[in-house]
C-alpha positions as CSV (number, residue, x, y, z in Angstrom):
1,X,48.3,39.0,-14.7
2,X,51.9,37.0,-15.0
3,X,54.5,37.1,-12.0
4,X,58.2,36.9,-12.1
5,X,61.0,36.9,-9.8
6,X,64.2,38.6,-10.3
7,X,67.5,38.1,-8.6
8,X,68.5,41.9,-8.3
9,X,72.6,42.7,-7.1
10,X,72.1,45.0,-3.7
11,X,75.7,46.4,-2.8
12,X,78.1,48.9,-3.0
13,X,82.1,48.4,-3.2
14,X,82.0,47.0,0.1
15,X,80.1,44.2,-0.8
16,X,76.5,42.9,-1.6
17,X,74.7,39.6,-2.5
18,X,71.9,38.9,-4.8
19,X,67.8,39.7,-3.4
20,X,65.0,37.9,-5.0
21,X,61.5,40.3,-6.0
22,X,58.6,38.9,-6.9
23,X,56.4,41.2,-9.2
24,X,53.7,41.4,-11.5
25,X,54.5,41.7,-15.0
26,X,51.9,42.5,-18.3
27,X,52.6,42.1,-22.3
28,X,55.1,44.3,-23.3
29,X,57.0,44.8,-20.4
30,X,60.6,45.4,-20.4
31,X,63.3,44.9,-17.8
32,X,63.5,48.4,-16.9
33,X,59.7,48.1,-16.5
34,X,59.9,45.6,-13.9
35,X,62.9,47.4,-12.2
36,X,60.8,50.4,-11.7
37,X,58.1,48.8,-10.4
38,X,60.0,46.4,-7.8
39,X,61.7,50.1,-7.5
40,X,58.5,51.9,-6.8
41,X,56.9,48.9,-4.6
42,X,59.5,47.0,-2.7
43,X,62.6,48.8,-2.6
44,X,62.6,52.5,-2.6
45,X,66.4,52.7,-2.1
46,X,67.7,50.2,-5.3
47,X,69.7,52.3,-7.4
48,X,69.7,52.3,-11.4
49,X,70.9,54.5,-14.0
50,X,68.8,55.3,-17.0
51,X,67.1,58.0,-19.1
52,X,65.7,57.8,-22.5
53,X,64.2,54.2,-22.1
54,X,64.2,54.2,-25.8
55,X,67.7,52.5,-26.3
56,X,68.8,55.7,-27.2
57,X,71.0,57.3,-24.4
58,X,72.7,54.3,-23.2
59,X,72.3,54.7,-19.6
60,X,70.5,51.6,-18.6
61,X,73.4,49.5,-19.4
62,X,73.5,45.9,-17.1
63,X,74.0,42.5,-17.1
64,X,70.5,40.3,-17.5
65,X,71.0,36.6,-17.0
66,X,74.8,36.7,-17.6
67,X,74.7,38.6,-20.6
68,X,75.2,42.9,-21.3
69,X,72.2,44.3,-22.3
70,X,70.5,47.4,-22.3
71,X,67.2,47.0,-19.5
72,X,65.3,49.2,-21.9
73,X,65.5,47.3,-24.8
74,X,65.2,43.7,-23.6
75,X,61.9,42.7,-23.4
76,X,60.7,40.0,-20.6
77,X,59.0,38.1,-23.5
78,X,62.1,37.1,-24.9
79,X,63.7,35.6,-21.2
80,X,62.5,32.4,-19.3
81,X,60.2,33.5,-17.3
82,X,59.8,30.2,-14.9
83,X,63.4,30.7,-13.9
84,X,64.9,34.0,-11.9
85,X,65.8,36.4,-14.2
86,X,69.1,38.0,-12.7
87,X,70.1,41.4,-13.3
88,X,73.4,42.9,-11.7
89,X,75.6,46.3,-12.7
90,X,78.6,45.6,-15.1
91,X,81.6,43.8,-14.0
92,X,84.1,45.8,-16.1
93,X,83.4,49.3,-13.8
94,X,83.4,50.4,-10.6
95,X,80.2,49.5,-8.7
96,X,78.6,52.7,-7.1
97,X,75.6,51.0,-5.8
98,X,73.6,48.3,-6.5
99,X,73.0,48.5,-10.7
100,X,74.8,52.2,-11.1
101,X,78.7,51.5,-11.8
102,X,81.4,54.1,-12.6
103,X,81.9,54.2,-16.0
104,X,83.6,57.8,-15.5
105,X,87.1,56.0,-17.6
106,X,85.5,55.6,-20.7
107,X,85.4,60.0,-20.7
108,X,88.7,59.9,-19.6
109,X,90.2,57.7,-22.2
110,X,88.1,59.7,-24.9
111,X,90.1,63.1,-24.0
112,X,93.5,61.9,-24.6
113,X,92.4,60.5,-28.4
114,X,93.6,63.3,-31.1
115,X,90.8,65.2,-32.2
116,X,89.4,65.8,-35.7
117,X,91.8,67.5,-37.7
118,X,90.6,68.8,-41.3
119,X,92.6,69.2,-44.4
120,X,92.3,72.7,-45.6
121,X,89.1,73.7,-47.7
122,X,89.6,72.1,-51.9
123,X,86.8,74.5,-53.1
124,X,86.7,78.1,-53.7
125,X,83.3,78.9,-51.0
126,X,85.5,77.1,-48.3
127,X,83.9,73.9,-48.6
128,X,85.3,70.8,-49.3
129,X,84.8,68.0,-51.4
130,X,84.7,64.1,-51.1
131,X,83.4,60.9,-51.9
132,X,79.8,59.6,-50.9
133,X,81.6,56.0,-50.2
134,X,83.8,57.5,-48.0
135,X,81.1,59.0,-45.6
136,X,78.8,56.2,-45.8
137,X,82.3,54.2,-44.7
138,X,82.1,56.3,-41.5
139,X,78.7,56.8,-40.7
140,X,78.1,53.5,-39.0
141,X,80.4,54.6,-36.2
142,X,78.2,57.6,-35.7
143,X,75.4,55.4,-34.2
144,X,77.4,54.6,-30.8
145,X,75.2,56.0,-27.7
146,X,78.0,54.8,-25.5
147,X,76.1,52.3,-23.3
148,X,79.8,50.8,-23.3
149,X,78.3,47.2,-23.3
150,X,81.6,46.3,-25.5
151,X,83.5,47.6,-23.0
152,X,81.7,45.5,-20.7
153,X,81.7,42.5,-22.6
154,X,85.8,42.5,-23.8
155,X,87.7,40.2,-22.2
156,X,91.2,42.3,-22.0
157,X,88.7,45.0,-19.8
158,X,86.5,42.4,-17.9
159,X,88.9,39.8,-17.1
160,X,92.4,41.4,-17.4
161,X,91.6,44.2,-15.9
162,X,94.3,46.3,-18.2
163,X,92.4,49.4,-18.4
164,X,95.3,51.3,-17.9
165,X,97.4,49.5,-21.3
166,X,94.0,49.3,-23.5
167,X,91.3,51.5,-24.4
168,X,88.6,49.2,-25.6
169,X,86.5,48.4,-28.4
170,X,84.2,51.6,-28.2
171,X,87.0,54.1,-28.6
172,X,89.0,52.1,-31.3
173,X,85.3,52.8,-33.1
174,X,85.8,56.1,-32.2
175,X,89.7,56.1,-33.1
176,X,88.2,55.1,-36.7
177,X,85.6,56.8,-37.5
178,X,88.1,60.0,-37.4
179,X,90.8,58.4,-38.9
180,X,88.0,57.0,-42.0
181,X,86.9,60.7,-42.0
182,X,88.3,61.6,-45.9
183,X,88.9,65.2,-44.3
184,X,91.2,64.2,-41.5
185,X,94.7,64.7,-41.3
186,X,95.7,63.9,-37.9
187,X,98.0,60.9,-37.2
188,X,96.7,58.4,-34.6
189,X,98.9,55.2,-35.7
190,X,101.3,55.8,-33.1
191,X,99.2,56.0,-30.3
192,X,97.0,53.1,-31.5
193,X,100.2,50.9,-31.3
194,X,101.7,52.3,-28.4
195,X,99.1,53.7,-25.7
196,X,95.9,52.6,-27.2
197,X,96.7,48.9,-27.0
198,X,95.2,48.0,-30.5
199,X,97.6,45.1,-30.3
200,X,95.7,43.7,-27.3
201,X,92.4,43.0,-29.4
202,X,92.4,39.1,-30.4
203,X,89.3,40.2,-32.2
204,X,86.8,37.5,-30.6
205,X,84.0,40.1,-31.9
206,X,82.0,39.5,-28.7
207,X,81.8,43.2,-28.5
208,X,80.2,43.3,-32.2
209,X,77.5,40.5,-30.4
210,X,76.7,43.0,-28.0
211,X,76.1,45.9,-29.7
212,X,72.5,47.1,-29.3
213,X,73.2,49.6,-32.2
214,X,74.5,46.4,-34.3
215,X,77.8,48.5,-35.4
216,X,80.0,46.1,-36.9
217,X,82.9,46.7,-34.8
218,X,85.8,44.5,-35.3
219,X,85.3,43.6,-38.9
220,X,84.8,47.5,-39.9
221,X,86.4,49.6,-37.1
222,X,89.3,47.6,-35.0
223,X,90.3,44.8,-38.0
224,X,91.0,48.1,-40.9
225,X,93.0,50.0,-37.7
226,X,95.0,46.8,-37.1
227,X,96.1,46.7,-40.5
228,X,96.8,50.4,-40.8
229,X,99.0,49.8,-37.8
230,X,100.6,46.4,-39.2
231,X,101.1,48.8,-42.5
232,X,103.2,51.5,-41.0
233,X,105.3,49.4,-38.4
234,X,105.2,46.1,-39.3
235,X,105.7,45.8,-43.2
236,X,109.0,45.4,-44.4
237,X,108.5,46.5,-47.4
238,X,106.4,49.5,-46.8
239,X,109.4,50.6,-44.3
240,X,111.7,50.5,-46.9
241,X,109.7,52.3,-49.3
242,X,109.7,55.3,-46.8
243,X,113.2,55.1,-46.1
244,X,113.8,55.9,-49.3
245,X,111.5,57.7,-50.4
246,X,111.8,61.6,-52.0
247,X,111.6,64.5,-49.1
């Protein structure tokens, strides 16, 4: 039976400092594994978040040798295991204690987005009727657990700290998906522009990199929005067009 060491964050918002564990390890292990284990042998008291451990709920969010990951779904196979492997709690939230942060924003910011608004019913049984392309154009955004590792990762979050100007990459996803729905009819442009930030994203698609669900996020969520947005404000043309315009 294999060993390996991990350099765990211990700390609160206080402070804290990295602690080296020493435990056994088998084939097949994953972080989280290994977490629970130091957990359940060495430190009784180390605080983590997680749930499904099937990369399914999103709770088990960290950082694991510098990079955002979910602890469930990176396996210790796949990390140099003669080295320390480090794992500490995201750098974009609150830290709460030790690996648990305060990701309690993220709910915030998804209140104040405008809801799904249908068009009325186009078929006689109240039902409506639209385009397989244009649900299979949506679906991918459906897959989001909200681990918020893109949140995590994006740089106007991490580094700029300008939560309060820009609501990241997971809820522009979310801001498209409705506004891709075909039956929507609600108007998020404004807000996108205005409150949303959209203009903040230089689309560096680190947050697609991270994605443990693989959405393609900037190329098919926050690059269509930005042009939508560039469309309605931006275009010359297209201004003049609805200047003039029939009422």
């Amino acid at each position: 039976m294999a060993q390996a060491t991990f350099k765990i964050w211990r700390g609160d918002r206080t402070g804290g400092h990295f602690t080296d564990y020493t435990t056994e390890i088998t084939d097949g292990m994953v972080v989280l594994d290994a977490i629970h284990h130091i957990q359940a042998q060495q430190a009784n008291d180390l605080a983590v978040r997680w749930n499904c451990k099937a990369g399914k709920c999103g709770s088990c969010s960290a950082e694991i040798n510098g990079m955002p990951k979910l602890m469930c779904m990176t396996r210790l196979n796949t990390l140099p295991l003669d080295q320390p492997i480090t794992v500490q709690p995201m750098k974009t939230f609150p830290l709460l204690k030790d690996l648990v942060t305060d990701v309690s924003w993220n709910f915030e910011v998804k209140k104040k987005i405008k809801k799904f608004k249908p068009r009325k019913p186009d078929a006689s049984d109240g039902t409506w009727r639209m385009q397989q392309s244009d649900v299979d154009r949506v679906q991918e955004f459906r897959k989001c657990i909200e681990c918020f590792l893109c949140q995590d990762v994006c740089h106007v979050l991490r580094d700029h700290h300008m939560h309060a100007e820009f609501i990241g990459p997971r809820f522009l996803v979310y801001a498209a998906a409705l506004e891709m729905h075909p039956l929507d009819t609600e108007d998020r442009l404004e807000d996108l522009r205005k409150t949303d930030g959209i203009g903040l994203c230089n689309i560096t698609k680190c947050c697609t990199k991270v994605c443990p669900e693989s959405i393609t996020i900037t190329d098919n969520a926050i690059i269509p929005l930005k042009e939508r947005v560039v469309d309605r404000f931006f275009d010359p043309l297209g201004r003049l067009f609805r200047v003039f315009r029939p009422k």
